[in-house]
Backbone as a ProteinNet text record, in pm:
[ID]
protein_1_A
[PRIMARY]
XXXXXXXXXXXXXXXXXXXXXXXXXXXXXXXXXXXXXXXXXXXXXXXXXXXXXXXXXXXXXXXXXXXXXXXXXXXXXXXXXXXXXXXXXXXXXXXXXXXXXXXXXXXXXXXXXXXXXXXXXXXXXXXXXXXXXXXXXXXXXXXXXXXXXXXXXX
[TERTIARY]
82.4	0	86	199.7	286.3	426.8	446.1	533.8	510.1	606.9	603.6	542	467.2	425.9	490.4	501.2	553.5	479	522.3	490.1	576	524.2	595.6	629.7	793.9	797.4	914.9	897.1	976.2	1091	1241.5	1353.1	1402.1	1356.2	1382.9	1559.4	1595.5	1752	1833.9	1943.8	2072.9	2187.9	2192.7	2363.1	2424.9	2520.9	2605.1	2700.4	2753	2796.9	2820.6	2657.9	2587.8	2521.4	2528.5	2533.6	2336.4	2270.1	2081.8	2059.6	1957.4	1800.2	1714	1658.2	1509.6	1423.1	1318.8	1206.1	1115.4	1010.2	852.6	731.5	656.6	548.1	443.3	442	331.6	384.2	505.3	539	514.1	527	454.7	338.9	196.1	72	89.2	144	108.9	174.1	269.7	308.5	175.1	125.3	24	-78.7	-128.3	-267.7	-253.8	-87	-101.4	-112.4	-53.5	-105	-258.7	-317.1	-428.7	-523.2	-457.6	-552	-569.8	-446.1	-386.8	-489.1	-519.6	-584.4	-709.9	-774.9	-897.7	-901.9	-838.9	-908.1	-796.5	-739.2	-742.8	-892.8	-987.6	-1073.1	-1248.5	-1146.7	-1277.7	-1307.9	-1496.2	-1480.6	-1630.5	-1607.2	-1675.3	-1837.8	-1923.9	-2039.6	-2037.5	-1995.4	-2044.2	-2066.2	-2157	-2224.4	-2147.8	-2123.1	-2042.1	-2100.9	-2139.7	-2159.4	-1992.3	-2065.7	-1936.6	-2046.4	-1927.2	-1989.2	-1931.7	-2000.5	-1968.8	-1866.2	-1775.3	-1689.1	-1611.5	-1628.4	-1631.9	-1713.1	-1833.4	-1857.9	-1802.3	-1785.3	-1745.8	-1810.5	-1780.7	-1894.2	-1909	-1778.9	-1776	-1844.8	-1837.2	-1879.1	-1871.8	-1866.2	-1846.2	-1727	-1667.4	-1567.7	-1630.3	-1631	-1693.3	-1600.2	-1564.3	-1494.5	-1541.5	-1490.4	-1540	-1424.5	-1404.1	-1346.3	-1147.6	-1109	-970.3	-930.8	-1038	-979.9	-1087.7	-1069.7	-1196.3	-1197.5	-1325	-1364.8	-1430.3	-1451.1	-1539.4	-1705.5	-1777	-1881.4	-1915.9	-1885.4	-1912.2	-2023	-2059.7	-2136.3	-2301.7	-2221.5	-2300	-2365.1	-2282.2	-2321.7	-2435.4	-2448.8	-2508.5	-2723.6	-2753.5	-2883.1	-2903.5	-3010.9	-3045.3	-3121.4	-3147.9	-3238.7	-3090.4	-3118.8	-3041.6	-2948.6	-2862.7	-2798.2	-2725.6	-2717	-2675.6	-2579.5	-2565.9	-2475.2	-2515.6	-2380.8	-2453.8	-2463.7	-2464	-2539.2	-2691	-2776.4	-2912.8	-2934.1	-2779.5	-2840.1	-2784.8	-2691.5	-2569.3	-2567.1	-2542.7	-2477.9	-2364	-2274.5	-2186.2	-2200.2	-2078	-2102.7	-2228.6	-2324.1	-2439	-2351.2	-2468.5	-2378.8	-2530.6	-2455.2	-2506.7	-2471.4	-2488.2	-2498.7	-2424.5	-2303.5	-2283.7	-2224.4	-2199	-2138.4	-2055.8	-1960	-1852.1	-1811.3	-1798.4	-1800.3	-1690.8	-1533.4	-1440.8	-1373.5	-1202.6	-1119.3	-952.2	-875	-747.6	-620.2	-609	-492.8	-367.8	-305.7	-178	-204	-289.7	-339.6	-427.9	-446	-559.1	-673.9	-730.4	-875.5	-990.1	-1081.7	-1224	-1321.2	-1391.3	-1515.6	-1623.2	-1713.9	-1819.1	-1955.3	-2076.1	-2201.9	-2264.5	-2409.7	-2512.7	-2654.6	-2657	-2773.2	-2759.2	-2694.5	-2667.2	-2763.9	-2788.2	-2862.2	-3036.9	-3038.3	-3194.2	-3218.7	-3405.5	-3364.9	-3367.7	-3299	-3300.5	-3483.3	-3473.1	-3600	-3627.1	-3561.5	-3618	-3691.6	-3662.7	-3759.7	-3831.9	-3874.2	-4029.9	-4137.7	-4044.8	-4131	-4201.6	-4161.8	-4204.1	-4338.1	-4432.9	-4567.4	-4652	-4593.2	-4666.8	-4710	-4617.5	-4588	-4654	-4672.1	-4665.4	-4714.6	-4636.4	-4634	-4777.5	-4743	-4925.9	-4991.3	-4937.1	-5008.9	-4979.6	-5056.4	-5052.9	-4964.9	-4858	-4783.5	-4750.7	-4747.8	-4701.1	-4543	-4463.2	-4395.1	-4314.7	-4177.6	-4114.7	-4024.8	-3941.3	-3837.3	-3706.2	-3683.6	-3471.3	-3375.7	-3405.1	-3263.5	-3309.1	-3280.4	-3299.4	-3155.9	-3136.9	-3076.7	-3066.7	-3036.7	-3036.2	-3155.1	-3113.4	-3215.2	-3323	-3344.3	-3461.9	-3442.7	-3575.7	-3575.1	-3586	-3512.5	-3537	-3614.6	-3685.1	-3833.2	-3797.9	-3808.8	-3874	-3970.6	-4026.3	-4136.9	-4226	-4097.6	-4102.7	-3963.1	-3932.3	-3838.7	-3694.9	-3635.7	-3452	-3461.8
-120	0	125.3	178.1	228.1	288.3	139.5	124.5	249.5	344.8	423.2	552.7	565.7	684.4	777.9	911.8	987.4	1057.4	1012.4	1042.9	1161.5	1203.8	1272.9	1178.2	1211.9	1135.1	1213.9	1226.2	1292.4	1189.8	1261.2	1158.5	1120.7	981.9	945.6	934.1	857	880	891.7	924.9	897	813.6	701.2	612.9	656.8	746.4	753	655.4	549.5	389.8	351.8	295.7	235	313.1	446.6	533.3	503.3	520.6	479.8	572.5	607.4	720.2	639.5	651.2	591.4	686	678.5	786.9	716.6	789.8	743.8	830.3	736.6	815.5	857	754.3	758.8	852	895	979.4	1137.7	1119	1262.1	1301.6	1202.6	1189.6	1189.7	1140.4	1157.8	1280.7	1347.5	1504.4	1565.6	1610.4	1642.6	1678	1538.5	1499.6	1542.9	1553.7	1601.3	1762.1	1826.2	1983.6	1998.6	1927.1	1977.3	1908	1850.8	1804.4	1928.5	2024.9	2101.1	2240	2261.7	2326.4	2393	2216.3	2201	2166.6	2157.9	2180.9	2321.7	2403.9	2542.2	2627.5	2567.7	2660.6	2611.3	2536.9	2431.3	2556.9	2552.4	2650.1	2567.6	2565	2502.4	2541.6	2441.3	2507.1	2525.3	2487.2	2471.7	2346.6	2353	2217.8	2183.2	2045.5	2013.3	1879.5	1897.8	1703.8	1662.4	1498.9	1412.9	1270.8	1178.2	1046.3	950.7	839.5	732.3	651.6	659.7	588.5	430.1	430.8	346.2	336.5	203.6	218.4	147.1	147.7	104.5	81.1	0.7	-6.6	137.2	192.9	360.7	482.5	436.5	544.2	538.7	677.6	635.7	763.7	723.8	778.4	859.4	979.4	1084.2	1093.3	1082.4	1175.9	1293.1	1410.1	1573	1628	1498.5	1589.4	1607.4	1504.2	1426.9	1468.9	1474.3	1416.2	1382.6	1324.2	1209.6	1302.4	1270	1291	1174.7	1182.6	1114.8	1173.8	1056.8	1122.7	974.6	1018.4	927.4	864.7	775.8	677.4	773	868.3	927.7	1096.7	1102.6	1233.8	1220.4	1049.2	1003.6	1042.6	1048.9	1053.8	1093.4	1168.5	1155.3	1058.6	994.7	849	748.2	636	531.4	462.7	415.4	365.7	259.8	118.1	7.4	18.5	53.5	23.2	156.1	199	300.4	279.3	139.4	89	103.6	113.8	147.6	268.5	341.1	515.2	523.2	481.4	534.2	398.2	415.5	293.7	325.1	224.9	246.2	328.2	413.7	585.6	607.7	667.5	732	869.7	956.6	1119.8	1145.9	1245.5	1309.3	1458.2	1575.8	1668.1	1641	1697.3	1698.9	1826.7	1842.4	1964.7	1937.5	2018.8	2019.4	2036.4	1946.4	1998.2	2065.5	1987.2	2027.9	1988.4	2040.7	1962.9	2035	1950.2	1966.8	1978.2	2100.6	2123.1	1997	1997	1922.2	1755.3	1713	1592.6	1488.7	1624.2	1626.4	1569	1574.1	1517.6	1604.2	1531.9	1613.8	1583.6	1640.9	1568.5	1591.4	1539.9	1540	1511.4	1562.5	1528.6	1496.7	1432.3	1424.7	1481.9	1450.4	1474.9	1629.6	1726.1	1852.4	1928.3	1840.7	1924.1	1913.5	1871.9	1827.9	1882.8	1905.7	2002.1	1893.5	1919.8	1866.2	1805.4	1682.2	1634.8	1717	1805.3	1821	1957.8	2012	2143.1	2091.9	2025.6	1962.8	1938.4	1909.4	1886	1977.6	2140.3	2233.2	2246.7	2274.6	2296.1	2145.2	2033.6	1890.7	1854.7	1889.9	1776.2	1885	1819.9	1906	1796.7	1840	1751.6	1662.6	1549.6	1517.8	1429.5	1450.3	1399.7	1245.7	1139.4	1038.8	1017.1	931.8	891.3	775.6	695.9	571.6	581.8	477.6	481	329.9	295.4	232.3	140.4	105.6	70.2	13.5	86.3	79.8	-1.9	51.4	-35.9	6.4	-146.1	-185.5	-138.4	-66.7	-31.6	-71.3	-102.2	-91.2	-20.9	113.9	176.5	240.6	196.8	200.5	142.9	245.1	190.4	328	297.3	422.1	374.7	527.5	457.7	623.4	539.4	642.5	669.5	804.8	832.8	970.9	951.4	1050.7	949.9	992.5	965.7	1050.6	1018.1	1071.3	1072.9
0	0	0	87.4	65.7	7.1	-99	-189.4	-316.9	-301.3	-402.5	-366.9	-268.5	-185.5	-116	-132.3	-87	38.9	147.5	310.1	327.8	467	565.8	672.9	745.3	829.7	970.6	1043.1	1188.8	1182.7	1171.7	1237.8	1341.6	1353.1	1474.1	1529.8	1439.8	1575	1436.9	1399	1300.2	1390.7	1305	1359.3	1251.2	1268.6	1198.7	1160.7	1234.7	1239.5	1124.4	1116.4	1019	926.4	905.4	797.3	790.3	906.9	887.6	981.2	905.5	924.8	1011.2	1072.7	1113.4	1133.8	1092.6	1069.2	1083.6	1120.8	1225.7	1136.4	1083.4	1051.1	1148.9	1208.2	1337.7	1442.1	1474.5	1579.7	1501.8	1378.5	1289.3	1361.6	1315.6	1359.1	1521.3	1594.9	1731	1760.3	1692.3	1740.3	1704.3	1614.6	1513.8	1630.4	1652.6	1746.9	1897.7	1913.3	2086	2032	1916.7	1951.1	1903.4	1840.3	1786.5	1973	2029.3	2169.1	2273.4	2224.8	2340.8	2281.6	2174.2	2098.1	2152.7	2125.5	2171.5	2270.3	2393.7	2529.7	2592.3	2509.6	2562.9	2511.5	2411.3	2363.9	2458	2528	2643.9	2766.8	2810.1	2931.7	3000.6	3137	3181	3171.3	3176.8	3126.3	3021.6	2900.2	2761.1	2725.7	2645.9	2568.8	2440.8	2431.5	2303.4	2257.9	2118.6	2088.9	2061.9	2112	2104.2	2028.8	2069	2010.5	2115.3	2179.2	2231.7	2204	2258.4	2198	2293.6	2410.8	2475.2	2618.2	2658.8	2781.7	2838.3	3006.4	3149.7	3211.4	3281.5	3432.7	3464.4	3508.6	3551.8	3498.8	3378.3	3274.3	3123.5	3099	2899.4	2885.4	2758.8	2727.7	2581.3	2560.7	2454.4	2363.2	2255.1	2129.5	2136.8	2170	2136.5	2051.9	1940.8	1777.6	1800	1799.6	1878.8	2057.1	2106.5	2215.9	2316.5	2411.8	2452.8	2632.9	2692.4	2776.3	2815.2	3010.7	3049.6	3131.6	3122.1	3184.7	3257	3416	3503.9	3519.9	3566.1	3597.9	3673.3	3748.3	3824.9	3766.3	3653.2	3580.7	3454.1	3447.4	3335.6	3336.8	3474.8	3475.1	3645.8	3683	3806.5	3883.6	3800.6	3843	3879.2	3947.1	3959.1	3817.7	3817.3	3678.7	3749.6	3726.7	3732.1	3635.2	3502.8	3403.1	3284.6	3214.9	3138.2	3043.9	3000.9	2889.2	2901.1	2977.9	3045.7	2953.1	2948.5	2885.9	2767.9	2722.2	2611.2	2531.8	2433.6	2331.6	2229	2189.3	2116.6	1982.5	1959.1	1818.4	1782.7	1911.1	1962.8	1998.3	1922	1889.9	2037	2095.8	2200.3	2277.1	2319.1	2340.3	2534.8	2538.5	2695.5	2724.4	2857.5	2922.8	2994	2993.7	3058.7	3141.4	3254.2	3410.5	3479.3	3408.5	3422	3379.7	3403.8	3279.7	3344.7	3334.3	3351.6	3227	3193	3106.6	3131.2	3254.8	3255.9	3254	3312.3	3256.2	3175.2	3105.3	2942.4	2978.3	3122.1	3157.2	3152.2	3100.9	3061.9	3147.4	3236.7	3287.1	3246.5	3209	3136.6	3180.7	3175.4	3217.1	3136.2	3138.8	3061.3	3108.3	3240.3	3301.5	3398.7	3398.5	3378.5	3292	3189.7	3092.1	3081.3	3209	3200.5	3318.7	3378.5	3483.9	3614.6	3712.5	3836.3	3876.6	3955.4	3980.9	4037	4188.9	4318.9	4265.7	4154.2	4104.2	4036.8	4002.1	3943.6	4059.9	4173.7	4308.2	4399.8	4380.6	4403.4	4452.6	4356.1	4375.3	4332.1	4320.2	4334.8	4449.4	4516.5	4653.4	4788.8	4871.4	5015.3	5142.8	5218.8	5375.5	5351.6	5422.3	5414.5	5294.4	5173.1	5030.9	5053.6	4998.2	4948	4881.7	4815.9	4720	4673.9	4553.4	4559.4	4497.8	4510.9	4469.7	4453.2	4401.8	4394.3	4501.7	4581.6	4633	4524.1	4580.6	4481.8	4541	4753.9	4764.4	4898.1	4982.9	5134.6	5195.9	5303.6	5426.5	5552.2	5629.6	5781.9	5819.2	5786	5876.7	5792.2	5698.4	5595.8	5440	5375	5224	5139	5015	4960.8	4841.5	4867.5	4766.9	4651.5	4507	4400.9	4356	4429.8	4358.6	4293.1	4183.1	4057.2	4008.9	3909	3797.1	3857.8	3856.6	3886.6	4092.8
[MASK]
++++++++++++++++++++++++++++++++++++++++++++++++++++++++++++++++++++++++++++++++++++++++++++++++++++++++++++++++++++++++++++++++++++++++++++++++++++++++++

């Protein structure tokens, strides 16, 4: 595939010795990709919305493409309702809308939300609810010293 193609390539070491070049195409592309990373997360500010694409899930979480360089969005940023797995929410190169919670220049980490962008349950609860009302609801998960019951959504 390469035979006869004229590349670019970064030199890697000269032995003068043995009178040989060694040159790296791929260390080209990975110079390339670490400035265009550094790029795009100096033009990053918290609280902005960016689509990305799914690009790997975890038990923990999912890992975003936001256009060469990847972010995460934890397990716990994924929804306000309960999440066992975030396959429940996300699926594999599923394009989606997240925000940016935070992010570290020196160790190129992104943190990422999903459920940020939707409004919090406990303000839907406002003028529904009041001391006293009837409610049905769910059970999620037994305690010691009780049960926690859902009843509304998140």
């Amino acid at each position: 595939i390469y035979v006869g193609k004229n590349m670019e390539f970064k030199v890697v070491k000269i032995n003068q010795e043995f009178r040989n070049v060694v040159v790296s195409h791929k260390a080209l592309i990975e110079a390339e990709l670490e400035e265009q990373k550094k790029t795009i997360i100096s033009g990053l500010e918290k609280g902005q919305v960016l689509e990305g694409i799914v690009k790997n899930v975890t038990s923990y979480g999912v890992f975003i493409d936001l256009g060469g360089v990847d972010g995460l969005i934890h397990i716990t940023d994924l929804s306000w309702g309960r999440v066992n797995h975030p396959e429940e929410i996300v699926e594999l190169d599923q394009k989606l809308n997240v925000v940016i919670l935070d992010f570290d220049d020196d160790k190129k980490r992104i943190a990422l939300g999903l459920k940020q962008l939707q409004p919090h349950p406990w303000d839907a609860l406002d003028g529904e609810m009041n001391v006293g009302d009837k409610v049905e609801g769910k059970v999620v998960v037994m305690a010691d010293y009780g049960a926690f019951v859902e009843i509304a959504p998140g």
